[in-house]
C-alpha positions as semicolon CSV with decimal commas, in nm:
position;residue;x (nm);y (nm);z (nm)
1;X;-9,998;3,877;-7,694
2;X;-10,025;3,508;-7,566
3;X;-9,741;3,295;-7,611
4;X;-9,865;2,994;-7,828
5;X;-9,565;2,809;-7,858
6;X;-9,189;2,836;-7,745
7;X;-8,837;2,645;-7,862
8;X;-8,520;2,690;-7,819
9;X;-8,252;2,633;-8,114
10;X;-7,954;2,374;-7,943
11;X;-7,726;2,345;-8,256
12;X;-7,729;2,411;-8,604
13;X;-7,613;2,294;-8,948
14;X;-7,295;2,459;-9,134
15;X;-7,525;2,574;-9,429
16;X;-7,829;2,709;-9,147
17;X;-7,710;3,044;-9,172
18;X;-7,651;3,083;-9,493
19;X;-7,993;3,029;-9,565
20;X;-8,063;3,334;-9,365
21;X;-7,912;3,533;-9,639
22;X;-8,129;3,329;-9,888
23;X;-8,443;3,504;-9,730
24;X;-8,560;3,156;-9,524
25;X;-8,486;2,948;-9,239
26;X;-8,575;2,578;-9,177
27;X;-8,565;2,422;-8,805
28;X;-8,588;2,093;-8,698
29;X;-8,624;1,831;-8,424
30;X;-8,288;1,654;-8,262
31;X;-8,429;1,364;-8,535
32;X;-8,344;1,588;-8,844
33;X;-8,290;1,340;-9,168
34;X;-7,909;1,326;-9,224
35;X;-7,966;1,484;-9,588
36;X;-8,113;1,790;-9,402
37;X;-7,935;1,857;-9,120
38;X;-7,674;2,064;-9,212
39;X;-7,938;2,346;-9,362
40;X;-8,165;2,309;-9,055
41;X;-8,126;2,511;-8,661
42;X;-8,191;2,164;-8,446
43;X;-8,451;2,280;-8,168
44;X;-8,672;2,132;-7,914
45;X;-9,028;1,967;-8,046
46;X;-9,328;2,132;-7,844
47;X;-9,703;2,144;-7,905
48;X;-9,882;2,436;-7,988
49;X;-10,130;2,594;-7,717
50;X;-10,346;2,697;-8,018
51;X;-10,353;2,738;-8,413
52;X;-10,109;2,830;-8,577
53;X;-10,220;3,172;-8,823
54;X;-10,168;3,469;-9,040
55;X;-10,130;3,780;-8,764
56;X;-9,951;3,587;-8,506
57;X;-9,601;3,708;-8,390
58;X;-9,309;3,501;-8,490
59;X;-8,996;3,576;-8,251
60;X;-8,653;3,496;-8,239
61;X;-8,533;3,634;-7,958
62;X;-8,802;3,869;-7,826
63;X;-8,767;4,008;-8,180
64;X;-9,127;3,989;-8,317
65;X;-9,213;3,975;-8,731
66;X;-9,610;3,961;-8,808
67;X;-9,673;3,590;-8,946
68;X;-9,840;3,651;-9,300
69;X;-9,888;3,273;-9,477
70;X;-9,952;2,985;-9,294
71;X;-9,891;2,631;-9,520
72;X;-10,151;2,364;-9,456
73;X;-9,920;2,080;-9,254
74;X;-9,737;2,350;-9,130
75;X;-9,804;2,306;-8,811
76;X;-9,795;1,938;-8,742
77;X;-9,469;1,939;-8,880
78;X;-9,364;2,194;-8,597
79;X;-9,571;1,985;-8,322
80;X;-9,443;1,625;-8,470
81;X;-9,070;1,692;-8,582
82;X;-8,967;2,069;-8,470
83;X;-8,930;2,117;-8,849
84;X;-9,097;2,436;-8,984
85;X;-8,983;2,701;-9,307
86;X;-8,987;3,042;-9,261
87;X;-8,985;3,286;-9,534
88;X;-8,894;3,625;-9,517
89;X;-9,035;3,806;-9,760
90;X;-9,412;3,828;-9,626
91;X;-9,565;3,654;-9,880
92;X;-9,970;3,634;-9,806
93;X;-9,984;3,284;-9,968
94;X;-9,740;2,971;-9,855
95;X;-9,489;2,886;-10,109
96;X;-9,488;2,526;-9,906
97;X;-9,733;2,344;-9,757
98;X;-9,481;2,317;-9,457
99;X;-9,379;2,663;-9,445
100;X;-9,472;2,981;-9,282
101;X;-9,410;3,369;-9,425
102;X;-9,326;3,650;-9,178
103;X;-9,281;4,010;-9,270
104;X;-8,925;4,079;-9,213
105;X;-8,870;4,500;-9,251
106;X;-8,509;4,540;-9,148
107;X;-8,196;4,283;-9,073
108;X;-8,270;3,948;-9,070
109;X;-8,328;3,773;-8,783
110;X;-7,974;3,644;-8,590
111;X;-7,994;3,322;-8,498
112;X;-7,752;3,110;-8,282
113;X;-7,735;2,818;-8,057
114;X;-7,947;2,922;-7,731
115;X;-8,185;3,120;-7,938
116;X;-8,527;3,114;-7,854
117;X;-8,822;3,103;-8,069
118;X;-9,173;3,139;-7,995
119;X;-9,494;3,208;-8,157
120;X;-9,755;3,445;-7,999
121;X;-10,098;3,520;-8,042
122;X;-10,362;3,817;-8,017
């Protein structure tokens, strides 16, 4: 696998983990809208190396889940503001238009300040 894209998460809202639980987590840029900050992990904004797409590897932390839905702006939101949706649940169409689905068999994924997330490719 190629890494495609890489950020690292450098603080994160009071209600970012509970959305965990929920079955999704949201990340944005250091710019995050007041209203959505406290629900969002804060990372870096990088470009992508190459498109973003179902069967890519999502990681948080080395830890890899299969990407199954892709949402149409979803990423130029990542490449312009850092600010992405993931489900969990593996869905094979996006619930968002901004979001992203990964198959998550297992704990969730642990997020926490220094975490780093990449996407890889075939």
């Amino acid at each position: 696998m190629t890494e495609i894209y890489r950020t690292t998460v450098h603080d994160a809202g009071p209600l970012a983990e509970a959305f965990v639980s929920e079955g999704l987590f949201v990340t944005f840029g250091a710019d995050a809208p007041e209203a959505l900050r406290e629900f969002c992990y804060l990372v870096d904004i990088n470009e992508m190396t190459a498109a973003l797409a179902p069967g890519q590897q999502f990681t948080v932390d080395g830890r890899a889940f299969p990407i199954t839905a892709v949402g149409d702006v979803a990423q130029r939101n990542l490449e312009a503001l850092g600010h992405i949706t993931v489900n969990l649940d593996g869905g094979s169409e996006p619930q968002m238009a901004g979001a992203i689905h990964i198959r998550c068999d297992g704990p969730a994924p642990e997020i926490t300040i220094g975490s780093v997330l990449t996407i890889e490719a075939a």
